[in-house]
PyMOL Python script that loads the backbone (N, CA, C, O; Angstrom):
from pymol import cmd

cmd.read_pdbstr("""\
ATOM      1  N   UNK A   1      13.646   5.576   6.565  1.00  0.00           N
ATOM      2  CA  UNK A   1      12.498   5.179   7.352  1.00  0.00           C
ATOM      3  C   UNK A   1      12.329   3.660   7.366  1.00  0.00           C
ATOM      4  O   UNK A   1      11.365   3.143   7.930  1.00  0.00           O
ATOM      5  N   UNK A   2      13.337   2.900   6.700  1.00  0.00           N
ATOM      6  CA  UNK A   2      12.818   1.562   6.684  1.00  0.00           C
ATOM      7  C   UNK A   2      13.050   1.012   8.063  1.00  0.00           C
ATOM      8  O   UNK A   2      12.164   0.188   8.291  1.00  0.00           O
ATOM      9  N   UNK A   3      13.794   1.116   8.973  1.00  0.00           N
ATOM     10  CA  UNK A   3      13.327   0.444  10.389  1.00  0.00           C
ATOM     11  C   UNK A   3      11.877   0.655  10.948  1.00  0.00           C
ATOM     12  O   UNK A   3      11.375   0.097  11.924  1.00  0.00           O
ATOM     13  N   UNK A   4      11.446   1.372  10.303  1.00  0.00           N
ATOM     14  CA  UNK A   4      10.072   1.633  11.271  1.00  0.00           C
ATOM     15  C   UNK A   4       9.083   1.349  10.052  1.00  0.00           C
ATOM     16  O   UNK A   4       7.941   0.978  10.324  1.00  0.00           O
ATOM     17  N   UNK A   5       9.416   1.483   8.905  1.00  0.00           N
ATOM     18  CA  UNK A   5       8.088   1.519   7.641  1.00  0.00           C
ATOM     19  C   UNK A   5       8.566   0.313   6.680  1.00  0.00           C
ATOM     20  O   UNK A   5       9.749   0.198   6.359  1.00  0.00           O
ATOM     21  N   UNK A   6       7.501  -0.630   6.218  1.00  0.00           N
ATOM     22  CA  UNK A   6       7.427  -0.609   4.763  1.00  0.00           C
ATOM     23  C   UNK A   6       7.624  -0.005   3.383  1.00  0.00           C
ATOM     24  O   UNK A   6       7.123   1.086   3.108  1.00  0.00           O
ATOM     25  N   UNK A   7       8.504  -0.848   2.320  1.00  0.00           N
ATOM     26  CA  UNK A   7       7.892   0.193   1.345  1.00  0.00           C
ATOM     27  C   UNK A   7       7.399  -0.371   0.516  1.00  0.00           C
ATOM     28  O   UNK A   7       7.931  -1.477   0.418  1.00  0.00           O
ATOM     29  N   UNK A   8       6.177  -0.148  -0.600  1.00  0.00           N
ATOM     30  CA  UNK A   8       5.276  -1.168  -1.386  1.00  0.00           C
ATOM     31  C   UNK A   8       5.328  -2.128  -1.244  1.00  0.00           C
ATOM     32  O   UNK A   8       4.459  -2.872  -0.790  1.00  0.00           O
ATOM     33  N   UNK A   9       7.212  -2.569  -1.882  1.00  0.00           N
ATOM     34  CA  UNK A   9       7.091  -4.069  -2.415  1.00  0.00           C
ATOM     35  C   UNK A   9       7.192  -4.723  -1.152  1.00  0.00           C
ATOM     36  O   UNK A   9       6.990  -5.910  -1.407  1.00  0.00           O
ATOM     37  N   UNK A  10       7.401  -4.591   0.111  1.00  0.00           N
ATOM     38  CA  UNK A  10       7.731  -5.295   1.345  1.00  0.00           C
ATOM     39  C   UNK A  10       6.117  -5.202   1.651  1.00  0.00           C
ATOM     40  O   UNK A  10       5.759  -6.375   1.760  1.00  0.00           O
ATOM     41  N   UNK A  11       5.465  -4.710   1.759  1.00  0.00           N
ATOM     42  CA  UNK A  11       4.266  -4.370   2.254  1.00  0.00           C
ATOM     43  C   UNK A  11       3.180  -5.628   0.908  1.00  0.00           C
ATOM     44  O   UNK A  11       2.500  -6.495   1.455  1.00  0.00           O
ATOM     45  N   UNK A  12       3.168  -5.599   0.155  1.00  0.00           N
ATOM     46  CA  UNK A  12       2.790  -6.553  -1.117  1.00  0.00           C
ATOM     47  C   UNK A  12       3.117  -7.915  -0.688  1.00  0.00           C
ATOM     48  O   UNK A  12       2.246  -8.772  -0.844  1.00  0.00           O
ATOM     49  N   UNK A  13       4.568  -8.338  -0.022  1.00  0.00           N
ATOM     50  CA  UNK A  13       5.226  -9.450   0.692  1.00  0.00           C
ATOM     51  C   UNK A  13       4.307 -10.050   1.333  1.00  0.00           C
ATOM     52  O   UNK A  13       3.703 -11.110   1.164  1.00  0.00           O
ATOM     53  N   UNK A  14       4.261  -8.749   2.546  1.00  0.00           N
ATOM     54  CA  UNK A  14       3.776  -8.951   4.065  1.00  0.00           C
ATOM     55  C   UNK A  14       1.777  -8.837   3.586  1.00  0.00           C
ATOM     56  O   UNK A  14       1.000  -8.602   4.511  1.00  0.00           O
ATOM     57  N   UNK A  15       1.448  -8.949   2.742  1.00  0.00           N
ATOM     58  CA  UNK A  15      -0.031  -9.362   2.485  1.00  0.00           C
ATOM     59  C   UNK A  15      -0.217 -10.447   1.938  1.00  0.00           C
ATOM     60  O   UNK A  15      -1.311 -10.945   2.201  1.00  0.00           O
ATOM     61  N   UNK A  16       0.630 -11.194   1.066  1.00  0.00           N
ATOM     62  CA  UNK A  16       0.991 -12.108   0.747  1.00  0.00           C
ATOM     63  C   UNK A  16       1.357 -13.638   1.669  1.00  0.00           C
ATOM     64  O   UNK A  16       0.950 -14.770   1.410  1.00  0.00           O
ATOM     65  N   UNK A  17       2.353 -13.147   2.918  1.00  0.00           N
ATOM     66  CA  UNK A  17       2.703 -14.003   4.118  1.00  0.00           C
ATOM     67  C   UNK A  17       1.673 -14.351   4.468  1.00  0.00           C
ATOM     68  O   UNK A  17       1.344 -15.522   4.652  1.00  0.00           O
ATOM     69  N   UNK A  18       0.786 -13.079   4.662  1.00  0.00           N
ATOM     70  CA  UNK A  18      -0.307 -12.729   6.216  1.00  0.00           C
ATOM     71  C   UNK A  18      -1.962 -14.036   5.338  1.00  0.00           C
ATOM     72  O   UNK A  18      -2.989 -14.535   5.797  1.00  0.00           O
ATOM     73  N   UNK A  19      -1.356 -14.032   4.142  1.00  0.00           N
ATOM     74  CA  UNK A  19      -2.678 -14.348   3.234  1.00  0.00           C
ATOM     75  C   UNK A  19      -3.793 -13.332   3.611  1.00  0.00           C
ATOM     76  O   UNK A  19      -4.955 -13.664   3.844  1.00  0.00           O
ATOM     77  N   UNK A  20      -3.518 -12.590   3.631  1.00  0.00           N
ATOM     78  CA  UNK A  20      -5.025 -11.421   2.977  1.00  0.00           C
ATOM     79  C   UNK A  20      -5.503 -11.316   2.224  1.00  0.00           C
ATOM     80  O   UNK A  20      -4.876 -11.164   1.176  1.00  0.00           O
ATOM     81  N   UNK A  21      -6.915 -11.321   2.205  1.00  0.00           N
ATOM     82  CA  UNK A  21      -7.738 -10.996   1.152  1.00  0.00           C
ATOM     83  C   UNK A  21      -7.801  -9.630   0.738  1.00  0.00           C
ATOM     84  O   UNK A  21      -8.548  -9.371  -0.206  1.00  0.00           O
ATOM     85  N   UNK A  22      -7.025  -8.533   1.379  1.00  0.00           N
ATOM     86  CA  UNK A  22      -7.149  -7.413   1.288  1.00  0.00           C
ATOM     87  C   UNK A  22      -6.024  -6.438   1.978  1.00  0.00           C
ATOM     88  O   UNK A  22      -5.329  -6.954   2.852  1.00  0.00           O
ATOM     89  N   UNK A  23      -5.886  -5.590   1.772  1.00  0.00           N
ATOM     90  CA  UNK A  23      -4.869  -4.487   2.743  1.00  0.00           C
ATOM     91  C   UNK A  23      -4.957  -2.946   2.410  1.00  0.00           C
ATOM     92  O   UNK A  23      -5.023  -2.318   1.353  1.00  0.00           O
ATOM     93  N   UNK A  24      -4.938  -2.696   3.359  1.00  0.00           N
ATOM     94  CA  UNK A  24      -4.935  -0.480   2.884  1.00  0.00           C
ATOM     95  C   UNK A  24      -3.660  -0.135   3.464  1.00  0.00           C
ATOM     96  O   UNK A  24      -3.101  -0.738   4.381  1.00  0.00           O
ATOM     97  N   UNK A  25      -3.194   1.022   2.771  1.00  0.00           N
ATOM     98  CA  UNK A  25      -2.085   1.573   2.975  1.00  0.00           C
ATOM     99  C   UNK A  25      -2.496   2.675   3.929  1.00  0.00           C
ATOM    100  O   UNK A  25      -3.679   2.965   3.755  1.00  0.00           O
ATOM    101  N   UNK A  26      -1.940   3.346   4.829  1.00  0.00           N
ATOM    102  CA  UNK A  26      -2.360   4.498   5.166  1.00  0.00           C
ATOM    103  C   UNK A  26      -1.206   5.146   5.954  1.00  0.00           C
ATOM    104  O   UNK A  26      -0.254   4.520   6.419  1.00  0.00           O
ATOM    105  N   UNK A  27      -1.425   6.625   6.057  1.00  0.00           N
ATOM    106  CA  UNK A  27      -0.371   7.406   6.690  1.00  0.00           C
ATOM    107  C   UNK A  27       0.544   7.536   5.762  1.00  0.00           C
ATOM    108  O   UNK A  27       1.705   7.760   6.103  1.00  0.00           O
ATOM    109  N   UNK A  28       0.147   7.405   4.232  1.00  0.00           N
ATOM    110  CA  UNK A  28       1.333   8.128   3.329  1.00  0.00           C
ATOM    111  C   UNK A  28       1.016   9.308   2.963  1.00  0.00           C
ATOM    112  O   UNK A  28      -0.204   9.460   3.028  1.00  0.00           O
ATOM    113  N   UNK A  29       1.566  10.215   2.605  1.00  0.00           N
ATOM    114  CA  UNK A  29       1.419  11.324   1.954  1.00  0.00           C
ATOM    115  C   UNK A  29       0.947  11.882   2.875  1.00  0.00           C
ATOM    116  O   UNK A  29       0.034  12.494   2.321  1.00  0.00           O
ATOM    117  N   UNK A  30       0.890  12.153   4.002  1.00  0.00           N
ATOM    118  CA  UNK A  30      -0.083  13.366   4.930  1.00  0.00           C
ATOM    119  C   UNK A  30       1.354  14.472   5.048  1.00  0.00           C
ATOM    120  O   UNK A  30       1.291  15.545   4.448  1.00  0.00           O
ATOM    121  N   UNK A  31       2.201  14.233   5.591  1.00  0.00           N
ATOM    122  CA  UNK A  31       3.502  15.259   5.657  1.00  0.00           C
ATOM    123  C   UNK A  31       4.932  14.371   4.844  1.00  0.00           C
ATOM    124  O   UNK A  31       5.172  13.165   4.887  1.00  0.00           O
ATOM    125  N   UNK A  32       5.733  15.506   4.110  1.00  0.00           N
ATOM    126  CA  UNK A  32       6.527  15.121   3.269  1.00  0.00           C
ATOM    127  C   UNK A  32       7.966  14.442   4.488  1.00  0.00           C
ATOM    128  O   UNK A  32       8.703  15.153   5.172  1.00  0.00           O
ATOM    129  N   UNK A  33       7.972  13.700   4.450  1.00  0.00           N
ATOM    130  CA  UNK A  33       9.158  13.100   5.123  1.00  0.00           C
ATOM    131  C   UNK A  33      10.309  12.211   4.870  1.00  0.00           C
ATOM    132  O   UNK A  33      11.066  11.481   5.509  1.00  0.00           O
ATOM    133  N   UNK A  34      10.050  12.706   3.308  1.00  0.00           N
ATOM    134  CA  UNK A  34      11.308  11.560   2.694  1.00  0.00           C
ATOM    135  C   UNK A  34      11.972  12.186   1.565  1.00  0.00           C
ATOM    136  O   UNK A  34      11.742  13.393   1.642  1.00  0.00           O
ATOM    137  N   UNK A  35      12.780  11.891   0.425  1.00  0.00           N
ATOM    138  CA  UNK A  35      13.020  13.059  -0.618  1.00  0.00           C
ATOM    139  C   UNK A  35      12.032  12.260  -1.879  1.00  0.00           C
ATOM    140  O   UNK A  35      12.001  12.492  -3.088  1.00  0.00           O
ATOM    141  N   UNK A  36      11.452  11.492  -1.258  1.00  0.00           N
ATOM    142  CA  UNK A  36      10.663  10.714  -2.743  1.00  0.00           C
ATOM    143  C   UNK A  36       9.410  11.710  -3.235  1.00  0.00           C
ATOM    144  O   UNK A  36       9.014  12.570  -2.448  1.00  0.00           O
ATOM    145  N   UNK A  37       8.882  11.591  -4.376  1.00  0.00           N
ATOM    146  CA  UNK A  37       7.844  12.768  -4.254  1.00  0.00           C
ATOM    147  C   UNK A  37       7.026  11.782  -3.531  1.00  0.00           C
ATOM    148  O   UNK A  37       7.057  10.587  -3.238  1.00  0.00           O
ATOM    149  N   UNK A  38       6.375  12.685  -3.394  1.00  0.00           N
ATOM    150  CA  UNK A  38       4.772  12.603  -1.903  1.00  0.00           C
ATOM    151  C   UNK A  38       3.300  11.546  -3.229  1.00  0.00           C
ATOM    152  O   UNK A  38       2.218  11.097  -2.851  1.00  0.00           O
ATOM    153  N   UNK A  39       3.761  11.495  -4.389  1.00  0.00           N
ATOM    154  CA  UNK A  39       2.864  10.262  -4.851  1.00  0.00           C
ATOM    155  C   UNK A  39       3.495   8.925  -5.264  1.00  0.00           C
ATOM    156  O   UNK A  39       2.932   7.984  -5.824  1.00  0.00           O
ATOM    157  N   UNK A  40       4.862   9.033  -4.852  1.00  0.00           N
ATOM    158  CA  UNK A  40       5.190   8.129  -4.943  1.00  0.00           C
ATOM    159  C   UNK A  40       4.890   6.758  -4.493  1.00  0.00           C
ATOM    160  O   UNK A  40       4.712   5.930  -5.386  1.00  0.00           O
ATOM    161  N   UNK A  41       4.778   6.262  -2.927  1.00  0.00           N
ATOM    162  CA  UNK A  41       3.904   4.954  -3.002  1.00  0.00           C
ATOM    163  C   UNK A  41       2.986   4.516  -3.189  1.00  0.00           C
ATOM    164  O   UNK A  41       2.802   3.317  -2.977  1.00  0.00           O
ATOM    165  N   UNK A  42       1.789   5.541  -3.792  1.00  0.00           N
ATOM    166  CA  UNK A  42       0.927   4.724  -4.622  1.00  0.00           C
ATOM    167  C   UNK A  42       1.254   3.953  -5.625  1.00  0.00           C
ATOM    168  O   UNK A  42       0.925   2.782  -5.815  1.00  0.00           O
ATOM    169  N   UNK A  43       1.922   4.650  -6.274  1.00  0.00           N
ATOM    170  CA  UNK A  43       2.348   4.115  -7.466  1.00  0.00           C
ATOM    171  C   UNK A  43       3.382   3.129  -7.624  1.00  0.00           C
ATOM    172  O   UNK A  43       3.647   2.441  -8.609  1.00  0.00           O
ATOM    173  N   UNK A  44       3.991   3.179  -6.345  1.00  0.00           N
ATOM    174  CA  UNK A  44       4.979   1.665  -6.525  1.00  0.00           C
ATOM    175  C   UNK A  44       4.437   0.515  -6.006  1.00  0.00           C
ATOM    176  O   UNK A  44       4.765  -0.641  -6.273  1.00  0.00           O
ATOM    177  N   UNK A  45       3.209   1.067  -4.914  1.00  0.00           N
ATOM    178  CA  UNK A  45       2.212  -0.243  -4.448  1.00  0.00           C
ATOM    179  C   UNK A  45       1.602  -1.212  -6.096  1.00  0.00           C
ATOM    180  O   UNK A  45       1.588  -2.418  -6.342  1.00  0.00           O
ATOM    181  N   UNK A  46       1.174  -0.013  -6.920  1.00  0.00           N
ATOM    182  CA  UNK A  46       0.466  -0.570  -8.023  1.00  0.00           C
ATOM    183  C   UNK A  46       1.335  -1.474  -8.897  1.00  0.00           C
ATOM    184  O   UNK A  46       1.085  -2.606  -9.310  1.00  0.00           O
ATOM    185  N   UNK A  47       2.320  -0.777  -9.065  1.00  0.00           N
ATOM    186  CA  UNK A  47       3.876  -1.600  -9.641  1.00  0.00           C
ATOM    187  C   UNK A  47       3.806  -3.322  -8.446  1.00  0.00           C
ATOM    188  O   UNK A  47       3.415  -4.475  -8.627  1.00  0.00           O
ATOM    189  N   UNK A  48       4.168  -2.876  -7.772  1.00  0.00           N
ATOM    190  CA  UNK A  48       4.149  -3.765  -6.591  1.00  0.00           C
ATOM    191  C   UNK A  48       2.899  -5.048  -6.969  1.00  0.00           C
ATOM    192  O   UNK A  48       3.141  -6.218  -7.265  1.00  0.00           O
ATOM    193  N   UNK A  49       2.073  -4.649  -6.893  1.00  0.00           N
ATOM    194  CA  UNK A  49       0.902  -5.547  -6.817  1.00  0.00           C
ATOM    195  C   UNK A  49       1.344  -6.391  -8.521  1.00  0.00           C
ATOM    196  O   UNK A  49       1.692  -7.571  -8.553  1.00  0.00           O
ATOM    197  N   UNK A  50       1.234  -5.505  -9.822  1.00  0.00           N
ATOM    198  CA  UNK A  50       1.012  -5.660 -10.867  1.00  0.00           C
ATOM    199  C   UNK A  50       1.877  -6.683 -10.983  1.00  0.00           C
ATOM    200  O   UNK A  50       1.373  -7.725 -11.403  1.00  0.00           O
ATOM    201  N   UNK A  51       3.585  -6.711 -10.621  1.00  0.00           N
ATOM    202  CA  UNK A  51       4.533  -7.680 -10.254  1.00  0.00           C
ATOM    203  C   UNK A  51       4.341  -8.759  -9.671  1.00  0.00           C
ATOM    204  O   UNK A  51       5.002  -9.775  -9.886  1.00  0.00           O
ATOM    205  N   UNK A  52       3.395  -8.661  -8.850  1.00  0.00           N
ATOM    206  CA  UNK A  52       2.993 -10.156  -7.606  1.00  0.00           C
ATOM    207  C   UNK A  52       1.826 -10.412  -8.364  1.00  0.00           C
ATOM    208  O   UNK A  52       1.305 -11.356  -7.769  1.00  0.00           O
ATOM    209  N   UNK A  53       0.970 -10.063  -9.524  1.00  0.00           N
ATOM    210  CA  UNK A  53       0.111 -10.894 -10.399  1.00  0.00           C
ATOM    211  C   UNK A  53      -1.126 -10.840  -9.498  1.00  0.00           C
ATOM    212  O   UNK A  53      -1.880 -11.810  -9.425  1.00  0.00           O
ATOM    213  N   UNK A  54      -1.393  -9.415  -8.633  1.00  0.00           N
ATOM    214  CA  UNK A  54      -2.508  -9.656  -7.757  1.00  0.00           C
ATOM    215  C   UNK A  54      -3.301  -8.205  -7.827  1.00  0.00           C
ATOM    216  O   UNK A  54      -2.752  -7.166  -7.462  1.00  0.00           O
ATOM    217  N   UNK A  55      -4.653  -8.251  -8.338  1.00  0.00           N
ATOM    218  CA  UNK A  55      -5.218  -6.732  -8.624  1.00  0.00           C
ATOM    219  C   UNK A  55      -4.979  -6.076  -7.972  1.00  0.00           C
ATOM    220  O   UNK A  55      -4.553  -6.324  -6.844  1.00  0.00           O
ATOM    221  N   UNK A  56      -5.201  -4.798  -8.535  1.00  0.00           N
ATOM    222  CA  UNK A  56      -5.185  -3.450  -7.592  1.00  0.00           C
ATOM    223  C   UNK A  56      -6.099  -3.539  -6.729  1.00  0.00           C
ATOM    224  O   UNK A  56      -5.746  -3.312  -5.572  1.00  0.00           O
ATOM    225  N   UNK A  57      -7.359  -3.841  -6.939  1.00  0.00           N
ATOM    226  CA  UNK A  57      -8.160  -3.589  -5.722  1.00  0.00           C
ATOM    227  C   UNK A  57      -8.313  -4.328  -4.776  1.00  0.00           C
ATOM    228  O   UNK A  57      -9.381  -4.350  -4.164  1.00  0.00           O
ATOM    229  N   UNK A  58      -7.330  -5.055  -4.465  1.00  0.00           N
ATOM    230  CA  UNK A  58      -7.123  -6.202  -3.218  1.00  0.00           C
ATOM    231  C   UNK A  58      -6.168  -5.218  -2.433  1.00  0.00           C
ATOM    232  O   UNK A  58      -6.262  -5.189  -1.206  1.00  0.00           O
ATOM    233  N   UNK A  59      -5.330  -4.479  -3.027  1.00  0.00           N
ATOM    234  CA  UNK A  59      -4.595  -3.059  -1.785  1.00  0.00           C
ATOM    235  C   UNK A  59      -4.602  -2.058  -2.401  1.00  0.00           C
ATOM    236  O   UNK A  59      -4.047  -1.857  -3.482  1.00  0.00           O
ATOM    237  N   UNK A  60      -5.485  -1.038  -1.524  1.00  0.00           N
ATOM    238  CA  UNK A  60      -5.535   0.295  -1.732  1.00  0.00           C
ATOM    239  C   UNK A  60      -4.405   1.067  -0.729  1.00  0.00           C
ATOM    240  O   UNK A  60      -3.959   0.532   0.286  1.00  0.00           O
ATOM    241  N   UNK A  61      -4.044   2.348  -1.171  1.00  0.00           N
ATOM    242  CA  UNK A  61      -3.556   3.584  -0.527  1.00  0.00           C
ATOM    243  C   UNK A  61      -4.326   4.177   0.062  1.00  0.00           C
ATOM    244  O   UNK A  61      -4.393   5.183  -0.644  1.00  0.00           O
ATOM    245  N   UNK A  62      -4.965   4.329   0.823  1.00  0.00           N
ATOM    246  CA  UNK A  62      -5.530   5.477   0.960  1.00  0.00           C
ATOM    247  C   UNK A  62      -5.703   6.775   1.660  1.00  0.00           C
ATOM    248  O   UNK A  62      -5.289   7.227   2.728  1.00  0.00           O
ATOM    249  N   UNK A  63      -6.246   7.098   0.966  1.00  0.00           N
ATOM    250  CA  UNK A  63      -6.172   8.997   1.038  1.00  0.00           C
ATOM    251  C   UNK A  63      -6.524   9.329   2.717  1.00  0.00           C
ATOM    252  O   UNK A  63      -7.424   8.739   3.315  1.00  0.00           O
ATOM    253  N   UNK A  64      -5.626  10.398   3.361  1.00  0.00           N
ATOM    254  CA  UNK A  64      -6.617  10.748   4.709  1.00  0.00           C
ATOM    255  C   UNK A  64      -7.838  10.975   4.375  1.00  0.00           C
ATOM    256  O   UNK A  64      -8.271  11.491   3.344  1.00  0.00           O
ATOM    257  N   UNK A  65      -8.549  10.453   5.551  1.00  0.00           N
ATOM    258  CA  UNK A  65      -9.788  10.562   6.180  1.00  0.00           C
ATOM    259  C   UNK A  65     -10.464   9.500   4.719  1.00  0.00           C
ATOM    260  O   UNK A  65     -11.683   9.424   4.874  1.00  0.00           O
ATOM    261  N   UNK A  66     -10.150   8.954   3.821  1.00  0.00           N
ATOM    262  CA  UNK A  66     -10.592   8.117   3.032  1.00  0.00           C
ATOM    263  C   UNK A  66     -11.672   6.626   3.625  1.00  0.00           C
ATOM    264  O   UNK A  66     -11.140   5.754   4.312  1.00  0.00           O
ATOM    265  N   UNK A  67     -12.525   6.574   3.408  1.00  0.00           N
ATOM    266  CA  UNK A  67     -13.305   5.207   4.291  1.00  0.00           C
ATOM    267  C   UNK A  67     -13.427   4.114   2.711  1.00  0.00           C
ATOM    268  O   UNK A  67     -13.880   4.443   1.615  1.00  0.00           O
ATOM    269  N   UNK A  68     -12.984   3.100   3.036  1.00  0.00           N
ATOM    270  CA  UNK A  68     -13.164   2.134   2.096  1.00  0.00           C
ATOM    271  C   UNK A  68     -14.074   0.835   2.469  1.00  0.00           C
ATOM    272  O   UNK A  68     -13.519   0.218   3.377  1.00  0.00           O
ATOM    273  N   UNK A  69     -14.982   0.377   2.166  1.00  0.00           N
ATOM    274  CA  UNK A  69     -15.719  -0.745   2.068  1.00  0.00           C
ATOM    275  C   UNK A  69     -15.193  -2.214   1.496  1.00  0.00           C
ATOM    276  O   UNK A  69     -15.280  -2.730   0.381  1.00  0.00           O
ATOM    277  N   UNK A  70     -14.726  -2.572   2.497  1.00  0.00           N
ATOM    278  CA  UNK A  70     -13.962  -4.154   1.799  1.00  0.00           C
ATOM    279  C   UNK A  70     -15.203  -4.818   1.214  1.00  0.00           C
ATOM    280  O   UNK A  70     -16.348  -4.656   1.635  1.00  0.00           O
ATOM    281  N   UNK A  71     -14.853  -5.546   0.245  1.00  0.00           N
ATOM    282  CA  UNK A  71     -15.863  -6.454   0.282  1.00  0.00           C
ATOM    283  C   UNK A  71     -15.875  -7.588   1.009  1.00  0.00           C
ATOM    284  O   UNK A  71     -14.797  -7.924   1.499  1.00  0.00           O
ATOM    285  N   UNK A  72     -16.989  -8.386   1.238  1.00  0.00           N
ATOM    286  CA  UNK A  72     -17.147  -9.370   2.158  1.00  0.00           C
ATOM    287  C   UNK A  72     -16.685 -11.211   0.950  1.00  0.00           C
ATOM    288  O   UNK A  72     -17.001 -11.647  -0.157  1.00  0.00           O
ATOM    289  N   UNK A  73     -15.895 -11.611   2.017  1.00  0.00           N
ATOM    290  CA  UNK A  73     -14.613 -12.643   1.403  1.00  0.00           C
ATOM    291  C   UNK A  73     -15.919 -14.310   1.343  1.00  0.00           C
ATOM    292  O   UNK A  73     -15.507 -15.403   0.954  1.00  0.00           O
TER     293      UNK A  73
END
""", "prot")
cmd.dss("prot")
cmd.show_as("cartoon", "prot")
cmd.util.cbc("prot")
cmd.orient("prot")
């Protein structure tokens, strides 16, 4: 899937480039489409982030139908 997707650590990059104060993941885990298990990019986002020295709660995953409240920058 990488022509068309990100995976964590490229996505961690590309928030980094973009300078964001923030980023959500979304459209993972709704249907299995890869052989990775289905919790897998959360958990490499968190790896991901923990590596780039930048909290977790600056990028979330989130869950379908999940609504998150950024905070105001």
């Amino acid at each position: 899937m990488a022509p068309h997707h990100q995976d964590p650590e490229e996505a961690v990059q590309g928030m980094l480039l973009c300078n964001a104060a923030y980023a959500a993941g979304c459209h993972w885990g709704t249907f299995r489409l890869t052989n990775e298990p289905i919790d897998e990019p959360p958990r490499k986002l968190g790896e991901a982030l923990d590596a780039a020295g930048l909290p977790r709660q600056r990028f979330r995953a989130l869950q379908p139908g999940e609504v998150w409240d950024v905070p105001a920058v």
